[in-house]
N, CA, C and O atoms as a CHARMM CRD file, in Angstrom:
* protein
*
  300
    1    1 UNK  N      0.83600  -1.17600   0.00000 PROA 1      0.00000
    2    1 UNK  CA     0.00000   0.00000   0.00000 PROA 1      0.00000
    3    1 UNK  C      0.88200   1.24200   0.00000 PROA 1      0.00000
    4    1 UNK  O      1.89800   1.35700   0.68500 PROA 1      0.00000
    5    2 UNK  N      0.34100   2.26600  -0.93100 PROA 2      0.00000
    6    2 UNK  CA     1.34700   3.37800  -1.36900 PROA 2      0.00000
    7    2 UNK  C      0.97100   3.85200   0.44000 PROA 2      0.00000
    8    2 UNK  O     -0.12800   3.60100   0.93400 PROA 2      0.00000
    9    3 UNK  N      1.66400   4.28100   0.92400 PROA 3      0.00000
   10    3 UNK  CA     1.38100   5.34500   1.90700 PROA 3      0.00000
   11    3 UNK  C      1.61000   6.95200   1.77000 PROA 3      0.00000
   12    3 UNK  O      1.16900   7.73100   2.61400 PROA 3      0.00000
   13    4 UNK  N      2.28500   7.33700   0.71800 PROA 4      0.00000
   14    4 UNK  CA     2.82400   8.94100   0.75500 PROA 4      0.00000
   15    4 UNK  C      2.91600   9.73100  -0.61200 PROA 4      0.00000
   16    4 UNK  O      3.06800   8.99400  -1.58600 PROA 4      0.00000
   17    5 UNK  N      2.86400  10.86200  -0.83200 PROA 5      0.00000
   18    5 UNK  CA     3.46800  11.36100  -2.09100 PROA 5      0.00000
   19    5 UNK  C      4.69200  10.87700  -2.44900 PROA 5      0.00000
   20    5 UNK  O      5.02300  10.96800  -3.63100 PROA 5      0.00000
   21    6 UNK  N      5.50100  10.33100  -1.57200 PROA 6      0.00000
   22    6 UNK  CA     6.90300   9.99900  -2.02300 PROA 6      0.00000
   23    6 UNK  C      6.86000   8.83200  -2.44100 PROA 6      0.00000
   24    6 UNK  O      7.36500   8.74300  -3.56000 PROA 6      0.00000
   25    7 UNK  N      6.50200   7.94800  -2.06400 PROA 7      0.00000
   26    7 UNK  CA     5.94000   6.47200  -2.30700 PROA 7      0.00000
   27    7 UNK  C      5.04400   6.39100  -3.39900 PROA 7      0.00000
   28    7 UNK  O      5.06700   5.32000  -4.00600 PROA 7      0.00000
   29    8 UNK  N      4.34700   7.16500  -3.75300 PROA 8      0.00000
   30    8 UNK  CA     3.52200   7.34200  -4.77600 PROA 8      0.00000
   31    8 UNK  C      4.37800   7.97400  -6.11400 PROA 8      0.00000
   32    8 UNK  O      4.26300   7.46600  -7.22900 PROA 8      0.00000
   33    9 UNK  N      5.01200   8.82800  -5.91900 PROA 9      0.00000
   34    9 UNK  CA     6.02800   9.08100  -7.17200 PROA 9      0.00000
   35    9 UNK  C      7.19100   7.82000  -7.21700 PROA 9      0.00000
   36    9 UNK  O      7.60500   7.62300  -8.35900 PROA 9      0.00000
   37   10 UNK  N      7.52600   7.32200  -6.62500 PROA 10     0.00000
   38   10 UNK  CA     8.17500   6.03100  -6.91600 PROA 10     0.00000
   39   10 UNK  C      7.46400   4.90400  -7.76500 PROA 10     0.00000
   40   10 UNK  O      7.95100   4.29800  -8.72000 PROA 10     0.00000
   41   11 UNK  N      6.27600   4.76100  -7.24000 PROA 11     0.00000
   42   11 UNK  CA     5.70900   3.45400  -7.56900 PROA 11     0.00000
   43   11 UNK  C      5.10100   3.55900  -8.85800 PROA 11     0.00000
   44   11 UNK  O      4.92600   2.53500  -9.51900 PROA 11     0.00000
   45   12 UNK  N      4.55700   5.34700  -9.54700 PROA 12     0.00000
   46   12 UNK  CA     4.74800   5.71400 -10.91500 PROA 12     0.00000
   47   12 UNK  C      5.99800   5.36800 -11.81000 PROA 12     0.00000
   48   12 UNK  O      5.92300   4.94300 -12.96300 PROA 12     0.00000
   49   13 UNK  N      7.15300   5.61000 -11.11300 PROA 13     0.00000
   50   13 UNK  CA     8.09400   5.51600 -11.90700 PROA 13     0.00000
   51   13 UNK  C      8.38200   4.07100 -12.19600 PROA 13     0.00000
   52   13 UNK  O      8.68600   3.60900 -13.29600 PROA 13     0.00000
   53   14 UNK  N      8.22600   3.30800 -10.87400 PROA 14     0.00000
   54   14 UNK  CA     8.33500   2.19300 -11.14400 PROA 14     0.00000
   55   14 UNK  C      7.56500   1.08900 -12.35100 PROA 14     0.00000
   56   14 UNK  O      8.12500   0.22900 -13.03000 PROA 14     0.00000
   57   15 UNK  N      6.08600   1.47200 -12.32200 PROA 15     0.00000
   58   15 UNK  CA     4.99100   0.83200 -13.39000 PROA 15     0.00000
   59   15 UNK  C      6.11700   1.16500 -14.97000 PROA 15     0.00000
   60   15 UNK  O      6.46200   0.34100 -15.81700 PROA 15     0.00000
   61   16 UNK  N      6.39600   2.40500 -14.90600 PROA 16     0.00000
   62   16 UNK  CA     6.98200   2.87700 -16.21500 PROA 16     0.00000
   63   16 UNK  C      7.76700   2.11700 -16.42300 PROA 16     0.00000
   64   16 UNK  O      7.61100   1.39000 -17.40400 PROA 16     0.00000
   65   17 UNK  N      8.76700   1.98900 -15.70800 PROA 17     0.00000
   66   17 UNK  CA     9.63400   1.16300 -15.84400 PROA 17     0.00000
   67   17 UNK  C      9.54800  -0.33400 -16.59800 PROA 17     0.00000
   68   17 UNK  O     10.01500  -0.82900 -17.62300 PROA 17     0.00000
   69   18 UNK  N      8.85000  -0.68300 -15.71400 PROA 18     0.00000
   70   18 UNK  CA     8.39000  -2.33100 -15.58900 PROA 18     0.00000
   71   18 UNK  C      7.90900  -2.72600 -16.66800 PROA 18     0.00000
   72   18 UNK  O      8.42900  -3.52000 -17.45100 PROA 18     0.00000
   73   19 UNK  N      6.34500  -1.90700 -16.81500 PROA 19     0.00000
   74   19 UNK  CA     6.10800  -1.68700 -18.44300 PROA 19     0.00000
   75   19 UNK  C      7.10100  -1.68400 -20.00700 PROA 19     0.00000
   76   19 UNK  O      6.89800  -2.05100 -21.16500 PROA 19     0.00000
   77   20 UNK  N      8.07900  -1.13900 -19.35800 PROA 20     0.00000
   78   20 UNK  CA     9.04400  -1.11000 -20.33100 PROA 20     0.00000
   79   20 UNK  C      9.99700  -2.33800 -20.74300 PROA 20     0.00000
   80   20 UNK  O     10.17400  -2.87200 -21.83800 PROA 20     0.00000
   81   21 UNK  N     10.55200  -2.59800 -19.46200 PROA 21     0.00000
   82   21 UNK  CA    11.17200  -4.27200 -19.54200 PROA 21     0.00000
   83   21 UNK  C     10.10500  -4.98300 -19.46600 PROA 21     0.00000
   84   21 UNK  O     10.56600  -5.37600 -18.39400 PROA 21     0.00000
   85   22 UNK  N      8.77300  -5.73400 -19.58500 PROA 22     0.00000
   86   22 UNK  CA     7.83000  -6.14700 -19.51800 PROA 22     0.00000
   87   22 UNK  C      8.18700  -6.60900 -21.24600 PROA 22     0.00000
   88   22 UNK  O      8.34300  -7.72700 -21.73800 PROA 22     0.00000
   89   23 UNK  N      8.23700  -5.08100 -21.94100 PROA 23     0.00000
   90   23 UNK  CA     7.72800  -5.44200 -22.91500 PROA 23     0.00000
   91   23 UNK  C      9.14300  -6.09100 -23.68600 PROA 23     0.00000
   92   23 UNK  O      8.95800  -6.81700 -24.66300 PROA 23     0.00000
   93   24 UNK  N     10.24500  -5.87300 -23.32500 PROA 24     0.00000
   94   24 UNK  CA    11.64800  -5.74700 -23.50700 PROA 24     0.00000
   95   24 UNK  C     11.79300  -7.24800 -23.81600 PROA 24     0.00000
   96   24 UNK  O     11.90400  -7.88200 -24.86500 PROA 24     0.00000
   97   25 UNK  N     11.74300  -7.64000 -22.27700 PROA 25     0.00000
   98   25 UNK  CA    11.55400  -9.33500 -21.95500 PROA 25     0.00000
   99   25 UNK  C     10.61600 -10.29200 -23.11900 PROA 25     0.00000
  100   25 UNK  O     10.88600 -11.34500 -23.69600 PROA 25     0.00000
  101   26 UNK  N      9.60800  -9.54200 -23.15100 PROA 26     0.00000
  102   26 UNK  CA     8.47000 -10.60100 -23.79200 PROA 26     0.00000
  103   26 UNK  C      9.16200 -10.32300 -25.29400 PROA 26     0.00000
  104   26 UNK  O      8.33100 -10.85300 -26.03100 PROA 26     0.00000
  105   27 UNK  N     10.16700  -9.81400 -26.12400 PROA 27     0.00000
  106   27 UNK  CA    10.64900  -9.59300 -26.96800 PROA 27     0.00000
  107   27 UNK  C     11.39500 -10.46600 -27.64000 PROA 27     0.00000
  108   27 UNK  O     11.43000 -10.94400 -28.77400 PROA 27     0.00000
  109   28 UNK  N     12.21900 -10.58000 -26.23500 PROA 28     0.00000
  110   28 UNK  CA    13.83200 -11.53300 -26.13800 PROA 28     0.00000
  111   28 UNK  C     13.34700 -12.77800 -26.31400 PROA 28     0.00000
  112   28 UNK  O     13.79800 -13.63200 -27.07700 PROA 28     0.00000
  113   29 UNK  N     12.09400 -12.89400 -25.33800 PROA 29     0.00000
  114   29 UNK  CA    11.89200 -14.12200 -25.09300 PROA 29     0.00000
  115   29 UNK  C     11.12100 -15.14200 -26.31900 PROA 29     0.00000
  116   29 UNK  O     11.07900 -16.37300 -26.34200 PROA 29     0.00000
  117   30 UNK  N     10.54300 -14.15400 -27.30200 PROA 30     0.00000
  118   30 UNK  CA    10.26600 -14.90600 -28.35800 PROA 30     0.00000
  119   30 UNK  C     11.09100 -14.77700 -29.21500 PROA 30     0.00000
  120   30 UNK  O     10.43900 -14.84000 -30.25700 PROA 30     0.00000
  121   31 UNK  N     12.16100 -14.62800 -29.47500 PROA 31     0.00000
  122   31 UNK  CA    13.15700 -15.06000 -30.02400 PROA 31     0.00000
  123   31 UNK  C     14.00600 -16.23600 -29.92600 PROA 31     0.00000
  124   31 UNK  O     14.81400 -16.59300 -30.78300 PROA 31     0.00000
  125   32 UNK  N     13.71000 -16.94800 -28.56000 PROA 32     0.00000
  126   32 UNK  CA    14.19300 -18.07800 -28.38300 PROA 32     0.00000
  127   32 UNK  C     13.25000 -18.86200 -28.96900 PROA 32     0.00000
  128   32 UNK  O     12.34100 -18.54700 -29.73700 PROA 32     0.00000
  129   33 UNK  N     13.62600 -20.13200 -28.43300 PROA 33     0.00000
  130   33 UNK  CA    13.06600 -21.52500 -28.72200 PROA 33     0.00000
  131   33 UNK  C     12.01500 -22.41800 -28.15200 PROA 33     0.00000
  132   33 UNK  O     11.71100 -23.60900 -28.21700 PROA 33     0.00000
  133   34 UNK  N     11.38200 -20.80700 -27.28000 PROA 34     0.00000
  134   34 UNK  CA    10.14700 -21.01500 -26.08100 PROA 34     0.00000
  135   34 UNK  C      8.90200 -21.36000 -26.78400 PROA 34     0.00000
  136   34 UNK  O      8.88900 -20.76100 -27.85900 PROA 34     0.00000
  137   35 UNK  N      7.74700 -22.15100 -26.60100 PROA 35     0.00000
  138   35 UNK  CA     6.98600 -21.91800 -26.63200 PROA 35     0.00000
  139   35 UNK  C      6.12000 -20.82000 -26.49700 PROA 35     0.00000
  140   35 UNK  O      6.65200 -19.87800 -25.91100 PROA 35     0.00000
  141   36 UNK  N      4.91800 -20.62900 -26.86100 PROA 36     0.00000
  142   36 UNK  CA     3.90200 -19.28500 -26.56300 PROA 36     0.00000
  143   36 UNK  C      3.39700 -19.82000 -24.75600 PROA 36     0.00000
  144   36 UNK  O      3.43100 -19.03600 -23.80800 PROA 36     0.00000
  145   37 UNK  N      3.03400 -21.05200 -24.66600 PROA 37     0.00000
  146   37 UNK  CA     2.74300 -21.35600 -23.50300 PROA 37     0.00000
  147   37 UNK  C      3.80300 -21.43600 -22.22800 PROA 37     0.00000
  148   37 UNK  O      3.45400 -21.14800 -21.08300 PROA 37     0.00000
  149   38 UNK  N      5.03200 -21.83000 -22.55000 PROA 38     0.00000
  150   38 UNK  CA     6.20000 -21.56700 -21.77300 PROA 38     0.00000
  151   38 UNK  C      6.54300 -19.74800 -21.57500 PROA 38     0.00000
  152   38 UNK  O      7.15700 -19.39800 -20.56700 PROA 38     0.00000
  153   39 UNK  N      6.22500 -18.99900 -22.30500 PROA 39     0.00000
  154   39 UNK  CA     6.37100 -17.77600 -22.54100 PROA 39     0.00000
  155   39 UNK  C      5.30500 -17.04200 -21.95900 PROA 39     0.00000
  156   39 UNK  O      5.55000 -15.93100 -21.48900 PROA 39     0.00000
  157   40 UNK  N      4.47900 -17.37800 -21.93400 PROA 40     0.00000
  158   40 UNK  CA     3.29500 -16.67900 -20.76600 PROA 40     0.00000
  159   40 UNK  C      3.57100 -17.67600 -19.52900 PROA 40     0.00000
  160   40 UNK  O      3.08700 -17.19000 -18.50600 PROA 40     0.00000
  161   41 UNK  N      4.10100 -18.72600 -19.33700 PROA 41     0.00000
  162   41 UNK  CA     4.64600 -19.17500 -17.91200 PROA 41     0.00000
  163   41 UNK  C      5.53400 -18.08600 -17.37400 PROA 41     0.00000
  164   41 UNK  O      5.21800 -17.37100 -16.42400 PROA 41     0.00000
  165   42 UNK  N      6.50400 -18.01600 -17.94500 PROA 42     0.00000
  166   42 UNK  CA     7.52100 -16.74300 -17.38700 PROA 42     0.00000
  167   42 UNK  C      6.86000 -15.35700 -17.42300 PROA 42     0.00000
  168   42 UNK  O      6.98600 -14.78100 -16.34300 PROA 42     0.00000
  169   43 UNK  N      6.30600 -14.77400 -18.19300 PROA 43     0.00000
  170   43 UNK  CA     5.62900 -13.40600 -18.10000 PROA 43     0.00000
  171   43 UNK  C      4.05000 -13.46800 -17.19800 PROA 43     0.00000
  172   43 UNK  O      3.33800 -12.51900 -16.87200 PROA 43     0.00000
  173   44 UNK  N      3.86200 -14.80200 -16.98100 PROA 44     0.00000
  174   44 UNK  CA     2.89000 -14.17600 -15.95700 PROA 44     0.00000
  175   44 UNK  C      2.89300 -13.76600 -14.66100 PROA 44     0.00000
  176   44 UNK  O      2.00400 -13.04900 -14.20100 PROA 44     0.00000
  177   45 UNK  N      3.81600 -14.16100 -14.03900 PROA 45     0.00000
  178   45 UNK  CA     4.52100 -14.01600 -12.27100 PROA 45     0.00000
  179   45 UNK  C      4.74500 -12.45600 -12.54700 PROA 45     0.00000
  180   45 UNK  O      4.27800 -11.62000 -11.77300 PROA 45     0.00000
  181   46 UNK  N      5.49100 -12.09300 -13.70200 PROA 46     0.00000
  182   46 UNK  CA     6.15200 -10.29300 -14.11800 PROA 46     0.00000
  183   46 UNK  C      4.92200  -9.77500 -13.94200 PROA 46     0.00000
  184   46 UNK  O      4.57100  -8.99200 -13.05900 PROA 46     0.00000
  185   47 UNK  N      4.14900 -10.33200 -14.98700 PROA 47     0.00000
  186   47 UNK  CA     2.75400  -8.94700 -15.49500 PROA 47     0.00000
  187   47 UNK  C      1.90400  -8.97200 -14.30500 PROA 47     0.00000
  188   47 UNK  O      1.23400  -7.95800 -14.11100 PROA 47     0.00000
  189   48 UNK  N      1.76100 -10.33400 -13.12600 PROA 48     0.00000
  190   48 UNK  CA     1.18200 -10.33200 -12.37600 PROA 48     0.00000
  191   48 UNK  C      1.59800  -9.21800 -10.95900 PROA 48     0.00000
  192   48 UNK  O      0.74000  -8.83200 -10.16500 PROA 48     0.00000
  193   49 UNK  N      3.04700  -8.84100 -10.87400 PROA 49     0.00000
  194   49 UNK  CA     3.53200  -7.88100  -9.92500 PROA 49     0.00000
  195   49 UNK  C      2.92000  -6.48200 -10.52000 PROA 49     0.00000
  196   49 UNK  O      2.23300  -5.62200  -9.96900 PROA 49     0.00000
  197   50 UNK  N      3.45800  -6.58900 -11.93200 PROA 50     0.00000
  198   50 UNK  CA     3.08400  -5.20400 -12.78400 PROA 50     0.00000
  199   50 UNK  C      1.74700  -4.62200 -12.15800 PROA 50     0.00000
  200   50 UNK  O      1.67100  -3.66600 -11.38700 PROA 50     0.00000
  201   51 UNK  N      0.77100  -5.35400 -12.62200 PROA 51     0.00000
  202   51 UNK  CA    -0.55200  -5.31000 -12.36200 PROA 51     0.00000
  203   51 UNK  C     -0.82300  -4.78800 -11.34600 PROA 51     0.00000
  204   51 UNK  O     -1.41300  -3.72600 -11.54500 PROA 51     0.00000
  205   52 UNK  N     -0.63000  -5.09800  -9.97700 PROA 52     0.00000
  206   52 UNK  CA    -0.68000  -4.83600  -8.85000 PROA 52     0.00000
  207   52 UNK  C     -0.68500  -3.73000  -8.32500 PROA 52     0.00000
  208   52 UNK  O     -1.41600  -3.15900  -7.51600 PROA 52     0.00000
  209   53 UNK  N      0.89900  -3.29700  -9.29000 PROA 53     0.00000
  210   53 UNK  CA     1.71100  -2.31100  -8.62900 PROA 53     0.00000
  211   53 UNK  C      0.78900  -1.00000  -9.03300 PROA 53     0.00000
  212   53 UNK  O      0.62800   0.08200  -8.46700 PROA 53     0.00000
  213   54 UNK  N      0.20500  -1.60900 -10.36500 PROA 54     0.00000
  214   54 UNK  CA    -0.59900  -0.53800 -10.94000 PROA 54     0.00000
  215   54 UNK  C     -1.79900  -0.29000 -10.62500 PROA 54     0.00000
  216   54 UNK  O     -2.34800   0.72300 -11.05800 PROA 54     0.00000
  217   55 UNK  N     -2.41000  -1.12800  -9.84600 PROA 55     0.00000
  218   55 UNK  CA    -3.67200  -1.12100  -8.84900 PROA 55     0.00000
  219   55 UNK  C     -3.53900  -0.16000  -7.74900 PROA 55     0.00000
  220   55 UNK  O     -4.36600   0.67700  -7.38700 PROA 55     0.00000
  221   56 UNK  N     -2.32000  -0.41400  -7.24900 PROA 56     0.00000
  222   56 UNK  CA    -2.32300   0.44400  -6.04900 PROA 56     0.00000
  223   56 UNK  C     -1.99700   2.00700  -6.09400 PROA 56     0.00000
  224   56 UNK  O     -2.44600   2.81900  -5.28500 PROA 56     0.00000
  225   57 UNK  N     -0.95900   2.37200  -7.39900 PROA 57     0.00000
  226   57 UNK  CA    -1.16700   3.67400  -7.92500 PROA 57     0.00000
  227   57 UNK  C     -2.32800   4.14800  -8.10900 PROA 57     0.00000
  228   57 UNK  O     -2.73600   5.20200  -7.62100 PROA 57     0.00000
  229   58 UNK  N     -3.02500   3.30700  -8.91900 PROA 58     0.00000
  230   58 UNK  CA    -4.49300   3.91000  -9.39800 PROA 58     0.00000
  231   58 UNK  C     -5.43100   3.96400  -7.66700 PROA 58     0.00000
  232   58 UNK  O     -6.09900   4.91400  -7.25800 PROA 58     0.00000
  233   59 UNK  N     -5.24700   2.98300  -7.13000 PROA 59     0.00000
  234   59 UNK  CA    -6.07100   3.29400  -5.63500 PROA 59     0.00000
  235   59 UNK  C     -5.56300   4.50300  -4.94600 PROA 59     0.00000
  236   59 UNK  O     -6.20200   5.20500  -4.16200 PROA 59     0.00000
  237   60 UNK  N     -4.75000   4.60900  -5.20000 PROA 60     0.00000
  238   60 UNK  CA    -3.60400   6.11400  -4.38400 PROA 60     0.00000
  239   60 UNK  C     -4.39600   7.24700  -4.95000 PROA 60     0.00000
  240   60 UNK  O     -5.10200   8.01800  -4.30000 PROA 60     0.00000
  241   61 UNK  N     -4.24700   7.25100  -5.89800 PROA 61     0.00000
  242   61 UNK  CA    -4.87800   8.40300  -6.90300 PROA 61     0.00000
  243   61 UNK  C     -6.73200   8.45200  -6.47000 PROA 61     0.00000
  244   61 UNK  O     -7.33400   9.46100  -6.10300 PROA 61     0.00000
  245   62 UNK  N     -7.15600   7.46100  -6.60000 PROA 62     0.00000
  246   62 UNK  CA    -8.78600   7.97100  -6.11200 PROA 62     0.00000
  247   62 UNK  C     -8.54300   8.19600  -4.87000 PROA 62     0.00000
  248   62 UNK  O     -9.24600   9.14000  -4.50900 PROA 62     0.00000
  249   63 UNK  N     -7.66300   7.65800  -3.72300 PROA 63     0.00000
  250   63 UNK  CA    -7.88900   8.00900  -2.57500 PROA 63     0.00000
  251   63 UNK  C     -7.89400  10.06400  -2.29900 PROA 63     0.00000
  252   63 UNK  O     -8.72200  10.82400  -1.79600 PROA 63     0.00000
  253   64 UNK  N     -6.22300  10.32700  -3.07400 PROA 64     0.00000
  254   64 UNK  CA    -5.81300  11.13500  -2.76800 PROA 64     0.00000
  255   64 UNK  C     -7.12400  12.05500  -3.78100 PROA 64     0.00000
  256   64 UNK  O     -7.24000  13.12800  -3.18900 PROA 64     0.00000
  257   65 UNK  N     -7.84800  12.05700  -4.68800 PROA 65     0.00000
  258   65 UNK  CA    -9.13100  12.69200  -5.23400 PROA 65     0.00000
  259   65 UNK  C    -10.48800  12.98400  -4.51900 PROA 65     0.00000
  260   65 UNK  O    -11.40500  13.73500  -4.85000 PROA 65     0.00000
  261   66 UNK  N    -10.32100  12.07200  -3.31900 PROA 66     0.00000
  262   66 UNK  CA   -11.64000  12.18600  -2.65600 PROA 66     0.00000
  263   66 UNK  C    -12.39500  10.77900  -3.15700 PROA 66     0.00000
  264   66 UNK  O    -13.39900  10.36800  -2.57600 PROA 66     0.00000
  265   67 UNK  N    -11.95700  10.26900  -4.00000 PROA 67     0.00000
  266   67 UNK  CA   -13.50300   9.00700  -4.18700 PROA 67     0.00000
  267   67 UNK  C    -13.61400   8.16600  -3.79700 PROA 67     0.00000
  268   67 UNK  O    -14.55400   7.47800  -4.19500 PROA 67     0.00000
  269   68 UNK  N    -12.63500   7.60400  -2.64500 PROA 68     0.00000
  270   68 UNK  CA   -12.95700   6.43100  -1.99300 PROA 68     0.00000
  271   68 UNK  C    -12.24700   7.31600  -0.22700 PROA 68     0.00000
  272   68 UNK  O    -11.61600   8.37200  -0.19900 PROA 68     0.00000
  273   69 UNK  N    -12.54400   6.64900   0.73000 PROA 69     0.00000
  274   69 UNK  CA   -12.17500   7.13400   1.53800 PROA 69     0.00000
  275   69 UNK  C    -11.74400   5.70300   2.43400 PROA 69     0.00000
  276   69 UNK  O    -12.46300   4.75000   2.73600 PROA 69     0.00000
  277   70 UNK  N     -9.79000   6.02900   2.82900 PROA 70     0.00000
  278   70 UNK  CA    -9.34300   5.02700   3.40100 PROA 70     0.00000
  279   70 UNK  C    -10.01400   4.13800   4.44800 PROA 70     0.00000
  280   70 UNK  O    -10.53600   4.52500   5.49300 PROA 70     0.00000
  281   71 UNK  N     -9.88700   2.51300   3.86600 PROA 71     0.00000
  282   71 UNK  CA   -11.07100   1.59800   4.99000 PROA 71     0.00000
  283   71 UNK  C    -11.93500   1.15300   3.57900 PROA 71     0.00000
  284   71 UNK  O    -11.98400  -0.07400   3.50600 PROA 71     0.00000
  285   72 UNK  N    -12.58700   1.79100   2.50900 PROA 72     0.00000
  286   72 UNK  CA   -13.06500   1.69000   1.65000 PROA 72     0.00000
  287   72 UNK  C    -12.72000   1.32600   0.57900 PROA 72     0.00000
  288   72 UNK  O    -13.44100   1.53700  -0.39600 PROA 72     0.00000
  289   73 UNK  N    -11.24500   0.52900   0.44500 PROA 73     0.00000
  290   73 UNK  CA   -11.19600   0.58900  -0.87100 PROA 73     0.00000
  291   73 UNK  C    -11.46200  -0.72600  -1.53900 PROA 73     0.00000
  292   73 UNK  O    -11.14800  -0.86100  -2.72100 PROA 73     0.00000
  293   74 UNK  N    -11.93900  -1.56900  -0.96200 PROA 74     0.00000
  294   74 UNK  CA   -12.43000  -3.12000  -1.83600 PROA 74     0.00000
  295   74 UNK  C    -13.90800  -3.00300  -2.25700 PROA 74     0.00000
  296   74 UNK  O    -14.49800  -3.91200  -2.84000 PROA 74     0.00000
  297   75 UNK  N    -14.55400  -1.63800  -1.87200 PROA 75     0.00000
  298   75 UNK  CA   -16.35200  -1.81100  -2.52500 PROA 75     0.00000
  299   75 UNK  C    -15.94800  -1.49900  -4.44000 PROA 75     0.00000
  300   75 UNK  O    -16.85400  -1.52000  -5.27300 PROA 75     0.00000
């Protein structure tokens, strides 16, 4: 859970990031000799942190807007 503006500009930078080698990785990786199904084995554990990370930015952001109010955020 983001707790701060500072934590919250990190965890932006971080999605960017990730997003970026996300896509970097899934690049390399079909260039090998992987399967499509071996290849979403390895990128799903990644996209599954990604995801997350990007949930909780986006929850940061309605919190810090007013539209959910902390205690509230699983309705």
């Amino acid at each position: 859970m983001i707790k701060d503006d500072t934590e919250y500009r990190e965890a932006v930078a971080r999605v960017h990031e990730d997003r970026n080698r996300l896509a970097e990785h899934r690049l390399r990786l079909a260039e090998t000799s992987l399967s499509p199904d071996e290849i979403k084995r390895v990128i799903d554990p990644i996209e599954s942190f990604h995801l997350q990370l990007r949930e909780e930015v986006e929850l940061y952001e309605r919190l810090k807007r007013g539209e959910l109010v902390a205690g509230q955020e699983k309705s």
